[in-house]
C-alpha positions in Angstrom: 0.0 0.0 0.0 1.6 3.3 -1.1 1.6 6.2 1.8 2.1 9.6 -0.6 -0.4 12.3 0.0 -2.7 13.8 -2.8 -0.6 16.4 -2.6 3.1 17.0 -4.1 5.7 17.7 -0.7 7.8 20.5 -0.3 10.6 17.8 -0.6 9.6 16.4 -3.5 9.0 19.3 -5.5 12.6 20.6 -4.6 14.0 17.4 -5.8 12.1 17.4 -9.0 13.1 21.1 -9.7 17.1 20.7 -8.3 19.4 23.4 -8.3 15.8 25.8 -8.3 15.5 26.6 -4.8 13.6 29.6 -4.4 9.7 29.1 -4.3 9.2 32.4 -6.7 11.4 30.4 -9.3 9.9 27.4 -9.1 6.5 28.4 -9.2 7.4 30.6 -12.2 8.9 27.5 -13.6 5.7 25.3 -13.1 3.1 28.0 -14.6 6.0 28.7 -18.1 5.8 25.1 -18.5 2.2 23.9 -18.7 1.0 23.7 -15.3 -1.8 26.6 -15.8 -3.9 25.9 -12.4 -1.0 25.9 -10.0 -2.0 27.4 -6.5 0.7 29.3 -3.8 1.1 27.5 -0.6 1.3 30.3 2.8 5.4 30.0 2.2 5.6 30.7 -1.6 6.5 27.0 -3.0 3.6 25.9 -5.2 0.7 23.5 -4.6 0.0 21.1 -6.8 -1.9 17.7 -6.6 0.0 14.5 -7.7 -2.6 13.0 -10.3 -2.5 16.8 -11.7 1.5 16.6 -12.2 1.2 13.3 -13.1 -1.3 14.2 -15.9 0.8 16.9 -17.3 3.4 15.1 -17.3 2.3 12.3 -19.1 0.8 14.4 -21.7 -2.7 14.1 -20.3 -4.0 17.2 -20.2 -3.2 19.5 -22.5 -1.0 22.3 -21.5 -1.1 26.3 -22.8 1.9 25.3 -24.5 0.6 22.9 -27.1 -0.1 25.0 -30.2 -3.5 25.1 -32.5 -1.0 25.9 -35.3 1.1 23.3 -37.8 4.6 24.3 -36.7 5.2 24.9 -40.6 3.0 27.9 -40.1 4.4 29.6 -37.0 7.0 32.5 -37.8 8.2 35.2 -35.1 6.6 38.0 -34.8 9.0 40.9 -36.9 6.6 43.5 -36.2 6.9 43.1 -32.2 11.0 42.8 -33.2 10.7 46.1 -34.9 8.9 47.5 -32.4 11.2 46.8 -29.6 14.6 47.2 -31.2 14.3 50.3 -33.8 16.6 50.1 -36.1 19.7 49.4 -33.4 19.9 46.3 -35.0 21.4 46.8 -38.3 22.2 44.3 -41.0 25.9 43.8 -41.6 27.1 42.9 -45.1 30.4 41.2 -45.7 32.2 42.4 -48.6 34.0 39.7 -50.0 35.7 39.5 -53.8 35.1 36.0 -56.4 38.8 35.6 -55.2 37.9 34.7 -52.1 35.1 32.1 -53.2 37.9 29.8 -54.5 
């Protein structure tokens, strides 16, 4: 008969996300990597139920991280690029002669 709780321990969530330590990191961590319904715990490390990390991880529910789009499709975003950088980032042309070609 197995004795684990519903619920992930502090312990074992530190050992699954070794060298994060802090609980800010690790529940950013959890929440950029699929686990959308994560709840805080009074000290800061995140609370989440075993059959939910056990689902996720196993691909059973999906995660905001799946995308709706064939991956042939998706294309960064140049305008947002733009946008953020100006024109600081300049294209640089090599010059090179045929000579060098050979």
């Amino acid at each position: 008969m197995s004795n684990q709780t519903p619920l992930l321990t502090e312990e074992e969530i530190l050992l699954i996300m070794h060298p994060l330590t802090q609980s800010a990191a690790i529940l950013r961590w959890f929440k950029q990597n699929g686990f959308v319904d994560v709840k805080k715990r009074p000290n800061g490390m995140p609370l989440i139920s075993r059959s939910y990390f056990d689902a996720i991880t196993t691909s059973g529910i999906p995660s905001n991280l799946s995308s709706t789009k064939p991956l042939s499709r998706i294309q960064p975003n140049f305008e947002a690029l733009r946008e953020r950088y100006g024109n600081r980032a300049k294209a640089r042309l090599i010059k090179c002669s045929s000579s060098d070609l050979i």
